[in-house]
C-alpha positions in Angstrom: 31.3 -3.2 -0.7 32.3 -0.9 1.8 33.3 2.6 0.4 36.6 3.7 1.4 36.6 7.2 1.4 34.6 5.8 4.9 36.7 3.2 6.1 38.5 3.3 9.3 41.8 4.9 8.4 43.5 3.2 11.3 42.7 -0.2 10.1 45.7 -2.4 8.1 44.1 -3.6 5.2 45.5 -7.3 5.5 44.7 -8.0 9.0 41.3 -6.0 8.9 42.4 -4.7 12.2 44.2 -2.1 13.6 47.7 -0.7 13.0 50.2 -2.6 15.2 53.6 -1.2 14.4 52.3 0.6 11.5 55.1 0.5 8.2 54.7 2.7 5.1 56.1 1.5 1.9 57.7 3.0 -1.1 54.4 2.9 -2.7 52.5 4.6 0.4 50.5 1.6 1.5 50.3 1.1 4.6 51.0 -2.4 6.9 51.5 -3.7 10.4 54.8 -5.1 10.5 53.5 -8.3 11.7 51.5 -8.8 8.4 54.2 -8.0 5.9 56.2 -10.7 7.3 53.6 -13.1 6.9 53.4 -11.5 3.4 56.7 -11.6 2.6 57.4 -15.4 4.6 54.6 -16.9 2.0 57.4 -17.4 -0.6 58.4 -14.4 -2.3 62.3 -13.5 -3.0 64.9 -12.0 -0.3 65.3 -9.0 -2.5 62.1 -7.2 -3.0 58.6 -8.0 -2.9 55.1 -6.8 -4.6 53.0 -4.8 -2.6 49.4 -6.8 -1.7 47.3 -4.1 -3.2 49.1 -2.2 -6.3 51.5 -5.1 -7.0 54.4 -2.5 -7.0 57.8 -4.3 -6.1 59.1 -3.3 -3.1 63.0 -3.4 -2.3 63.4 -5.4 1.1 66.3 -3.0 3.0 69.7 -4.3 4.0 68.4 -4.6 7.5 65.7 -7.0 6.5 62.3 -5.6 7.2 62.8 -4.3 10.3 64.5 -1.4 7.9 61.1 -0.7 6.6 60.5 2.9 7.8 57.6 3.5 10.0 54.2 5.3 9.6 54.4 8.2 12.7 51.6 9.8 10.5 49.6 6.9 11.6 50.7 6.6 15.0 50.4 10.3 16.0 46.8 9.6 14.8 46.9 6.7 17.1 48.5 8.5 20.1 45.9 11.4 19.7 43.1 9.7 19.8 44.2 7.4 22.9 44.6 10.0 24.6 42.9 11.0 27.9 42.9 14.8 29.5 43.7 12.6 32.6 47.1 11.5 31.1 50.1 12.2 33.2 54.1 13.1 32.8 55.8 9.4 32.3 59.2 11.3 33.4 58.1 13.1 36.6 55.7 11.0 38.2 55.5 12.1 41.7 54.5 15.5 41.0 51.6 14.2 38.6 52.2 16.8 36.0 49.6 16.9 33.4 51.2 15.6 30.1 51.1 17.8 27.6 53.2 16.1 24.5 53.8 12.1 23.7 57.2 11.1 21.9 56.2 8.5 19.6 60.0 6.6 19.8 59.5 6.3 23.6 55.9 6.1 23.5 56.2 7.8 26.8 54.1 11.1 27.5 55.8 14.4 28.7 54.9 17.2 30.4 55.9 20.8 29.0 59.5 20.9 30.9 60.0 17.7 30.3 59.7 17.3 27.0 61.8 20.8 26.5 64.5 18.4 28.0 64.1 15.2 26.0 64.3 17.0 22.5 67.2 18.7 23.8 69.2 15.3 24.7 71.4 13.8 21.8 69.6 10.6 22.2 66.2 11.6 21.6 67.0 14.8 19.5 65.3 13.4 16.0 62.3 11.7 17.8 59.1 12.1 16.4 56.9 13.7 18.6 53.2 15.6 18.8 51.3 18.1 20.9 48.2 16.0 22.9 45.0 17.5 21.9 43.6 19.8 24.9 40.2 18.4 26.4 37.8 21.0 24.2 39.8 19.8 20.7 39.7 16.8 19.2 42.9 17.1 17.1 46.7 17.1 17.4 48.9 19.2 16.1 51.4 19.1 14.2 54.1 16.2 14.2 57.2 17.2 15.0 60.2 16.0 13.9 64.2 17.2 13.8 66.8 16.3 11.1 70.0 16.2 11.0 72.9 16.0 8.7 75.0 12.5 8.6 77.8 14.1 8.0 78.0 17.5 10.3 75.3 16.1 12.9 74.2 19.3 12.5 70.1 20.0 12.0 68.9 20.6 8.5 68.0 24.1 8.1 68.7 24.0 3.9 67.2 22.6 1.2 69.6 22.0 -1.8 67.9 22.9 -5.0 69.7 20.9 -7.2 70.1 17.8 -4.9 66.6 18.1 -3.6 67.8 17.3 -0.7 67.7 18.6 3.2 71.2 20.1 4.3 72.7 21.5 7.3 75.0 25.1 7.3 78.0 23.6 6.9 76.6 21.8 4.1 76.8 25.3 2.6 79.9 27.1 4.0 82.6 24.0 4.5 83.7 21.8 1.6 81.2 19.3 0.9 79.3 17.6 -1.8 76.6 20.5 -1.6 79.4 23.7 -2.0 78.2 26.2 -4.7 75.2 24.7 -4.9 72.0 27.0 -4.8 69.8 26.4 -1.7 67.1 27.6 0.4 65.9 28.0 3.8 63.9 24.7 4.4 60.8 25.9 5.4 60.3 27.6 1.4 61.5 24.3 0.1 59.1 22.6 2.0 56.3 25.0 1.2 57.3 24.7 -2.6 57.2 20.5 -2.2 53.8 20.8 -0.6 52.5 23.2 -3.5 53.7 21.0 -6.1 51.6 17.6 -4.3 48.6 19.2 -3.3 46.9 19.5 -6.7 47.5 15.8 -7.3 46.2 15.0 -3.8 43.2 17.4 -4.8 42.7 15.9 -8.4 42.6 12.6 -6.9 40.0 13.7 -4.2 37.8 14.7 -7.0 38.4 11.8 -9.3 37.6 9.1 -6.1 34.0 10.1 -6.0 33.8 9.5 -9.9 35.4 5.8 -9.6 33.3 5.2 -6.9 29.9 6.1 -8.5 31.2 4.1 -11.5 31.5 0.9 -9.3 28.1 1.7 -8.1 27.1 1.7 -11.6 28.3 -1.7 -12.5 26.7 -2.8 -9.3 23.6 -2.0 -10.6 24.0 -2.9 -14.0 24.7 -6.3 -12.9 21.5 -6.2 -10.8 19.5 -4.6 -14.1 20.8 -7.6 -16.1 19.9 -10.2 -13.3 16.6 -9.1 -13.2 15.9 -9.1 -16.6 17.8 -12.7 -17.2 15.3 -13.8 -14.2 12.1 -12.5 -16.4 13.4 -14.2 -19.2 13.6 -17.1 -17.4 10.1 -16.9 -16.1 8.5 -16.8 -19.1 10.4 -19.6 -21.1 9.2 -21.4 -18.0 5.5 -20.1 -18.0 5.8 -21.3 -21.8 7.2 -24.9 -21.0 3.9 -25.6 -18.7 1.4 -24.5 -20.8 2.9 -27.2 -23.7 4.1 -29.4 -21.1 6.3 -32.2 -21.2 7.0 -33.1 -24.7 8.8 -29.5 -24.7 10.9 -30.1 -21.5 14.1 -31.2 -23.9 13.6 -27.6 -25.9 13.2 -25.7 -22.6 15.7 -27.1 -21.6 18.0 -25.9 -24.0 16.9 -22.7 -24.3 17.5 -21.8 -20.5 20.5 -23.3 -20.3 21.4 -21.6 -23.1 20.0 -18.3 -21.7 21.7 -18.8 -18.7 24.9 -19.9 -19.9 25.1 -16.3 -21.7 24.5 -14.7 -18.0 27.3 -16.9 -16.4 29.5 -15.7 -19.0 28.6 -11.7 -18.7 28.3 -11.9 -14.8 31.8 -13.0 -15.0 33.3 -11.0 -17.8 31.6 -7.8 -14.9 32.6 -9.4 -12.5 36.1 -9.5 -13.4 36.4 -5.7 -14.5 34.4 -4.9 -11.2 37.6 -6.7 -9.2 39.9 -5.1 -10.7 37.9 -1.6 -10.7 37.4 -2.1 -6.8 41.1 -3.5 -6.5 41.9 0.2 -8.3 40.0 2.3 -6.4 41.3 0.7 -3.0 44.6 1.4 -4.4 44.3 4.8 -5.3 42.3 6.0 -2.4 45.2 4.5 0.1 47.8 6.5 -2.0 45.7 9.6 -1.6 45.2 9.3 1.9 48.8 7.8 2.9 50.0 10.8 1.0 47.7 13.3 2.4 48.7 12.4 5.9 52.4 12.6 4.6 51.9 16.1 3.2 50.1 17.6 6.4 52.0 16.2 9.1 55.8 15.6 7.9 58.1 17.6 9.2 59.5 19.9 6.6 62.7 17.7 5.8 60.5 14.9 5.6 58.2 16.7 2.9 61.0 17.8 0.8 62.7 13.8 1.0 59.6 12.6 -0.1 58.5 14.9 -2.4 59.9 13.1 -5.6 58.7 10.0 -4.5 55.0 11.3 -4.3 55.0 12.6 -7.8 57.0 9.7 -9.2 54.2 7.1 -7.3 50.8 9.9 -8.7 52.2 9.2 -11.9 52.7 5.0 -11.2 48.8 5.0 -10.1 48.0 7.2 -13.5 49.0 3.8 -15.1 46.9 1.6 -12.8 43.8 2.7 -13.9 42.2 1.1 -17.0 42.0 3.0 -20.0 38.7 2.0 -21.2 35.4 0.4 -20.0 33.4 -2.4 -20.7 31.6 -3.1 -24.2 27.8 -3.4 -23.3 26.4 -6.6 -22.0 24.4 -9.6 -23.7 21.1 -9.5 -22.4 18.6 -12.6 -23.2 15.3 -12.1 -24.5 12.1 -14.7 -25.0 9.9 -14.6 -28.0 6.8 -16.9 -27.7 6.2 -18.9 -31.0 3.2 -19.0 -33.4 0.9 -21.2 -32.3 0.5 -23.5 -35.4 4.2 -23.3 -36.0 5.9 -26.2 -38.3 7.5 -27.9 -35.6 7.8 -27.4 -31.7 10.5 -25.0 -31.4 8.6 -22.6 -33.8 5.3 -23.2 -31.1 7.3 -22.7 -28.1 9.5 -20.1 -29.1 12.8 -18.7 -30.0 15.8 -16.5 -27.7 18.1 -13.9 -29.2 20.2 -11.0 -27.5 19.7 -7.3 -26.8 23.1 -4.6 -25.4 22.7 -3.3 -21.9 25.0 -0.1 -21.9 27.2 -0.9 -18.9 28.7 2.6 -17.5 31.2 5.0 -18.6 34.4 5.2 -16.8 35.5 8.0 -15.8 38.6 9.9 -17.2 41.1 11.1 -14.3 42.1 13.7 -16.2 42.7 15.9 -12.5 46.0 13.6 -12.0 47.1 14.4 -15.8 47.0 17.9 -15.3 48.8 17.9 -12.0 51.2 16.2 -13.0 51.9 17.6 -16.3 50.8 21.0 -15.0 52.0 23.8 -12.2 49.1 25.7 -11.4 49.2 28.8 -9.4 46.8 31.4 -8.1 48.9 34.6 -8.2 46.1 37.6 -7.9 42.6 37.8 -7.2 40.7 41.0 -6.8 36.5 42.5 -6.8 36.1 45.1 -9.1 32.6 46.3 -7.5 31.1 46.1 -4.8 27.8 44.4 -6.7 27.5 41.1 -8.3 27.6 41.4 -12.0 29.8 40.1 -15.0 33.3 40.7 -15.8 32.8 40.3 -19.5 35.9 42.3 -21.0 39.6 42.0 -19.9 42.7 43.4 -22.3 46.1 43.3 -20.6 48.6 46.1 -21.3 51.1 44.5 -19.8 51.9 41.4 -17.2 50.9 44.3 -14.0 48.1 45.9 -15.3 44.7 45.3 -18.0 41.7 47.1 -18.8 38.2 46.0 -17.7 34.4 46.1 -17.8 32.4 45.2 -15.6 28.7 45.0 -16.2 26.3 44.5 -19.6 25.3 48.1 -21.0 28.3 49.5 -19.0 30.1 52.7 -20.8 33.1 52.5 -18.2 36.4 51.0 -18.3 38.7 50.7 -15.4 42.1 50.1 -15.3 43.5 48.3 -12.9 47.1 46.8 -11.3 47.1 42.7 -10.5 46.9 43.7 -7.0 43.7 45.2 -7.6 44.5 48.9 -7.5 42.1 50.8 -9.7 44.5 52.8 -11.3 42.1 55.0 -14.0 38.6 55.1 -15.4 37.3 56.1 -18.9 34.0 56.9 -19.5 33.0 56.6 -23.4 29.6 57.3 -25.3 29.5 53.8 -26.1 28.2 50.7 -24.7 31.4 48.3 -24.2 31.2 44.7 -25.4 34.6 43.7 -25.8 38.1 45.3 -25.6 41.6 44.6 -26.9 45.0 46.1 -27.1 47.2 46.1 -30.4 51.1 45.5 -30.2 50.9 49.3 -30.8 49.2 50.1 -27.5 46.2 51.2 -29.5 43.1 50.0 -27.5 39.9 49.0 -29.6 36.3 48.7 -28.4 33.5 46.8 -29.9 30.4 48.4 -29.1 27.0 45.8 -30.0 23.9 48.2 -29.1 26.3 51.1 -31.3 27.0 48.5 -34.5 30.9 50.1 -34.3 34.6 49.6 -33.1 36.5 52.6 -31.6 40.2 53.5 -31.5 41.7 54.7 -28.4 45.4 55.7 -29.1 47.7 56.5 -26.3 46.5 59.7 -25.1 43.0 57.6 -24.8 41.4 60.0 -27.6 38.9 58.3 -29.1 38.0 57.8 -33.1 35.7 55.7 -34.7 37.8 52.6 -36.3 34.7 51.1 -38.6 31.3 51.0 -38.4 29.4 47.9 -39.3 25.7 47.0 -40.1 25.4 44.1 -37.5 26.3 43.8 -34.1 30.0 43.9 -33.0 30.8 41.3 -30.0 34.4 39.6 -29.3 37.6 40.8 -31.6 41.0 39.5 -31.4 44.4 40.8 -33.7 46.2 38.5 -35.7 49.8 38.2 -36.5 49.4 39.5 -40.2 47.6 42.5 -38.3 44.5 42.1 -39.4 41.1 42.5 -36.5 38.8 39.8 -36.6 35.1 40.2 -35.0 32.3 38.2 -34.1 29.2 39.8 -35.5 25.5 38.9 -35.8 22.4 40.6 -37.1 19.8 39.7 -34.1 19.8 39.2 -30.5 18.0 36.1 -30.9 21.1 33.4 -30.1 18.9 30.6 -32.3 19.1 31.3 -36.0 16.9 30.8 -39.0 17.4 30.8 -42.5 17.7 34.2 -43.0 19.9 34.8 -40.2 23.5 36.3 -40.6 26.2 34.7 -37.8 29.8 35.3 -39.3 33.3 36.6 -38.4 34.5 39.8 -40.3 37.9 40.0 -41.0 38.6 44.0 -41.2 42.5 45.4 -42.0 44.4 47.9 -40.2 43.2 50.6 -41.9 39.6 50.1 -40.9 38.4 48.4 -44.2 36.4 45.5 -44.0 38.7 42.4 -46.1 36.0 39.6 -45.6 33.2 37.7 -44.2 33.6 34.3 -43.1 29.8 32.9 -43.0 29.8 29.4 -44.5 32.1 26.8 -45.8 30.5 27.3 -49.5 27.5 24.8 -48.4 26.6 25.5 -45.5 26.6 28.3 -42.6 29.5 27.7 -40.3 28.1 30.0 -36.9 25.0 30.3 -34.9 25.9 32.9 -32.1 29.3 33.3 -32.0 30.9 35.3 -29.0 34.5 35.5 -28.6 37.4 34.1 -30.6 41.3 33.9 -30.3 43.5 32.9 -33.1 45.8 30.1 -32.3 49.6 29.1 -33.1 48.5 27.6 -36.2 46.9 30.9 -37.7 43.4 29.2 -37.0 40.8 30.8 -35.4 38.8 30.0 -32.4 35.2 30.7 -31.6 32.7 30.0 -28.9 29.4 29.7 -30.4 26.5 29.9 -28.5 23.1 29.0 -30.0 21.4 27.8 -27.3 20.5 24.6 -28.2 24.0 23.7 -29.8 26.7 25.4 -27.5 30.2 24.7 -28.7 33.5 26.0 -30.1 34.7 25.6 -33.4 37.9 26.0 -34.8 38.2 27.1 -38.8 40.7 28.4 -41.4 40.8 32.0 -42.7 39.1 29.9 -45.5 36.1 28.6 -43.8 37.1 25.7 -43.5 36.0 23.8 -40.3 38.5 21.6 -38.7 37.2 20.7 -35.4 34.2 21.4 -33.0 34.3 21.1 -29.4 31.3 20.3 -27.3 32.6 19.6 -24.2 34.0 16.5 -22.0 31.8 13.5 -22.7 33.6 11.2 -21.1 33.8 12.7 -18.0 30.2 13.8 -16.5 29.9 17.2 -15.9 27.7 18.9 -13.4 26.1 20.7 -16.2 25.9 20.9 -20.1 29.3 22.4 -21.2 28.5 26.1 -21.8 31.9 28.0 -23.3 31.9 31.9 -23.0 35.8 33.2 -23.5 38.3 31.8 -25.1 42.2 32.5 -25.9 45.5 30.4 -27.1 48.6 30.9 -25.7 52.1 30.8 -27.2 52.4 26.5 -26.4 49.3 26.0 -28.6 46.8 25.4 -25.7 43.5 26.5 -26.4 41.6 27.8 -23.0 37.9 27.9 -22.8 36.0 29.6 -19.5 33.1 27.2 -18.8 30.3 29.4 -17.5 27.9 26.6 -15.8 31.1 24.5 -14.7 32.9 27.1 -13.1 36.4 25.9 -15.0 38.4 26.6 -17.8 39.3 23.7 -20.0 42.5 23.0 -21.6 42.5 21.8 -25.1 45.3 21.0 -27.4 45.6 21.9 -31.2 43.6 19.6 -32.5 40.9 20.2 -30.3 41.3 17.4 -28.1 40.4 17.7 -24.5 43.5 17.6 -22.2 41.9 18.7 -18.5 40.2 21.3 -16.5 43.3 23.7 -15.8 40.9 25.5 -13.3 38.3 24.7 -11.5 35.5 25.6 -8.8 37.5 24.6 -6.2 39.7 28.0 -6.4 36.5 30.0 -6.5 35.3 30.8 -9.6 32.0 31.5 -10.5 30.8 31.7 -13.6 34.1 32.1 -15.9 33.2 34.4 -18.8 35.9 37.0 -19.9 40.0 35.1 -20.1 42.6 36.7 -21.3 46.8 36.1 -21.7 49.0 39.5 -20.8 52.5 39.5 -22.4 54.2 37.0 -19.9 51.7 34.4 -20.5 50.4 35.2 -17.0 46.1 34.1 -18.1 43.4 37.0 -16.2 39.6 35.2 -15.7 36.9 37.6 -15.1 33.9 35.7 -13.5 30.1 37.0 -13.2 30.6 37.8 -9.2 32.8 40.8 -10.1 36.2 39.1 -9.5 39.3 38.9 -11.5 41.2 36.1 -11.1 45.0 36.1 -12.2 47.1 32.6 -12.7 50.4 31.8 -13.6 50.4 28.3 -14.7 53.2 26.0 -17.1 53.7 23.0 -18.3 56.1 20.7 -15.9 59.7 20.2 -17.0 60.7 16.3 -16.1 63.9 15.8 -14.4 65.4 12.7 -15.6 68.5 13.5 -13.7 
């Protein structure tokens, strides 16, 4: 099968052949207009009809199809790349000026006065029309494209928030359906549309490549169980010559029976393989029908279509199966004894072995785009060399404390725009730091086996000293501190090893240790920790060869561990570093080797990677939520990150 994140994007995928009078429908496939009416003529009602690919029905427009609207993403694409540097003016002919724009309505190109003129005439005002590339670039630019209101003929420079809708100005200042309605300038609106689609046109970018290698996979699976039906084969055969033709009725039976079993898994693969390939055609035509969309409508086109785009991401969510195939029935040949009672005990007997078909991937990007509003707010380098930003405490939403550096005895405070506004040099080694609802600052120091009090003069006291090594702290809501402490550096423990949390109140006296569950020990190397809205507590442990998070009562008791995505397929072995709730129950973990920060719920199920490499992250190890819930990610290339994300309200209006 031809992959299609390589097929020809100018090819209709009825007619196998180029666009001719390309039309996009409501579901963002693309048709010539030629091939929907032989689609739509081969019996299916006046009203509406299904798409060919995604089966989504299609309302047929009062003015038959010919109402269909049609793709000028695709045919600027077209125009561009028709185009010769030897094109000339179609309006001025006789002075053979070189054409320098092509008005996709007229399909006529236009030199630089010329086309000044045609946008200008009431006619050909709102025609769609693009710059031709210039002979060193092989790219257009932007389509153009001018809308205007119905009612005021006036061009839409507005965008009415509550209608979501382009408007003109006297939408706004004369009596209309839109007065006292809030609005923006278009251009914002449109820049806000195209924020909102691009992480579900990203998230389905980087789920295609996963649906595609899982198609591969059952490709090859059904080779692998081919072959191995073909060996079997061979040797029930290489068994019926040696006893000849008195067993041809028994080897008969067994092959047929052998290859009935194949027939019957080829086509139960076979079937799932349709409809995986039918899915992934599907998706990847959304993607790129709304890709093109996105990048070259015109801003009143982006903010009309908006809705529509999200609505449709979340239609395709639905399209792709849930769950994979159970594994397949694979024949296997046993030669008999060869004094056996009878001859099907000489010859030989069949029974069945699992092939494990592949896993299908989860497309848990979409989910969190859709569910999700993600947005880089702040990023800023702390120094100048590479090296970790392990400890971040917000004082408030503009401005946190950090360290930079393992061994460091320096703390920097700094604005979210990356203005260091202070240093503090202690006679500690910093591990970890946090900030009470007091302003109070506490700092675990491991190499020191203590936790200092900073008040808000910074003068610093001792707070408690401790016999193992201090590492991440967090404050509860019954103001109580809670640390991570070990007695070695070694993250792999052994029976005599001591890996607990110490609960200490706020007086500096140590309450108690939380080590085991009153059977067994409960930590191997635990690192940082967050309580969450339940009053649990959350820790990344990290022996080495068991990396995980585990979530436990005050008690001990263990209610869930975490090891990472297992149905999706990581780049590399889940390795969790910080770790913080915020106020909706979420429970964020920075994944050091996956460059992302995963989003679990409350029960410790996995809901999506909230961030990712794409944004630039490397090496997530220090996260942290200041007091409007805005979450700061220190990574080990001395770079704080700062997001503002939340959970998408649906408007059912």
């Amino acid at each position: 099968m031809e992959d299609p994140r390589d097929s020809d994007p100018l090819m209709c995928g009825l007619c196998q052949k180029r666009y001719n009078d390309p039309r996009i429908l409501d579901c963002f496939h693309t048709y010539c207009f030629e091939c929907l009416e032989k689609h739509v003529h081969s019996g299916h009602s006046k009203a509406t009809f299904p798409c060919p690919l995604c089966q989504l029905e299609i309302t047929i427009p009062k003015t038959g199809l010919k109402g269909l609207k049609q793709n000028y993403y695709v045919r600027a694409i077209q125009a561009s790349a028709a185009f010769s540097t030897n094109s000339k003016c179609d309006a001025c002919k006789e002075n053979e000026q070189p054409a320098h724009s092509r008005c996709l309505e007229c399909s006529s190109n236009f030199c630089k006065p010329c086309i000044s003129r045609h946008i200008k005439a009431n006619e050909s005002r709102d025609h769609h029309v693009i710059e031709l590339p210039s002979s060193d670039s092989k790219s257009f630019t932007k389509l153009s494209h001018r809308s205007f209101c119905e009612k005021h003929n006036e061009e839409t420079v507005y965008y009415c928030i509550l209608c979501e809708t382009p408007i003109c100005k006297d939408c706004v200042t004369k009596v209309s359906e839109h007065k006292g309605h809030r609005y923006k300038n278009i251009v914002e609106g449109a820049k806000e549309k195209r924020n909102k689609v691009k992480p579900m046109i990203q998230s389905m970018h980087e789920y295609l490549p996963c649906l595609q290698d899982y198609l591969h996979e059952l490709y090859s699976t059904k080779k692998l169980l081919g072959d191995y039906t073909e060996q079997t084969v061979n040797e029930i055969k290489s068994r019926y010559k040696f006893l000849q033709e008195e067993l041809q009725k028994i080897c008969n039976t067994l092959v047929e029976g052998v290859e009935g079993k194949l027939k019957n898994e080829f086509n139960r693969i076979e079937t799932h393989t349709k409809s995986i390939e039918k899915t992934l055609r599907s998706v990847s035509t959304i993607t790129k029908s709304a890709e093109e969309a996105i990048n070259l409508g015109s801003d009143s086109e982006v903010v009309l279509m908006c809705q529509r785009l999200q609505n449709r991401f979340k239609h395709a969510d639905k399209e792709i199966p849930q769950i994979g195939l159970q594994p397949a029935v694979s024949s296997n040949f046993h030669v008999g004894e060869p004094h056996g009672a009878n001859l099907e005990e000489m010859f030989g007997t069949c029974d069945t072995s699992d092939i494990q078909l592949p896993m299908l991937p989860i497309p848990w990007g979409l989910k969190i785009a859709l569910n999700f509003d993600v947005q880089l707010m702040y990023s800023f380098k702390v120094a100048n060399n590479i090296d970790t930003v392990h400890a971040i405490a917000p004082l408030s939403e503009k401005e946190a404390w950090i360290c930079n550096g393992w061994g460091n005895q320096e703390m920097h405070l700094y604005s979210r725009e990356g203005e260091k506004l202070r240093t503090l040099k202690l006679d500690i080694q910093i591990d970890d730091i946090i900030t009470k609802p007091n302003g109070d600052i506490l700092v675990s120091s491991y190499d020191d086996k203590k936790i200092i009090r900073l008040d808000g003069d910074l003068n610093q006291t001792d707070f408690v000293k401790l016999d193992l090594y201090p590492g991440g702290m967090t404050y509860t809501k019954k103001n109580e501190l809670l640390v991570c402490a070990v007695d070695s550096y070694v993250t792999t423990r052994n029976s005599r090893s001591r890996r607990m949390i110490i609960r200490i109140s706020e007086a500096g006296r140590i309450i108690d240790m939380i080590e085991d569950d009153g059977f067994s020990a409960i930590f191997t190397a635990p690192y940082r920790l967050h309580e969450n809205m339940l009053g649990d507590i959350v820790v990344s442990d990290r022996e080495e060869a068991e990396v995980h998070t585990t979530t436990i009562t005050l008690d001990g008791f263990v209610k869930n561990k975490y090891i990472g995505q297992r149905d999706y397929r990581m780049k590399k072995p889940f390795n969790p570093f910080g770790i913080v709730s915020d106020k909706q129950g979420h429970v964020l973990v920075a994944d050091w080797s996956n460059h992302a920060i995963h989003l679990l719920d409350l029960s410790g199920q996995f809901i999506g990677f909230l961030i990712t490499e794409n944004y630039g992250i490397r090496g997530p190890n220090a996260v942290a939520l200041d007091k409007e819930g805005h979450l700061w990610i220190g990574d080990t290339k001395s770079t704080v990150w700062i997001f503002k994300y939340s959970r998408r309200v649906e408007n059912n209006t």
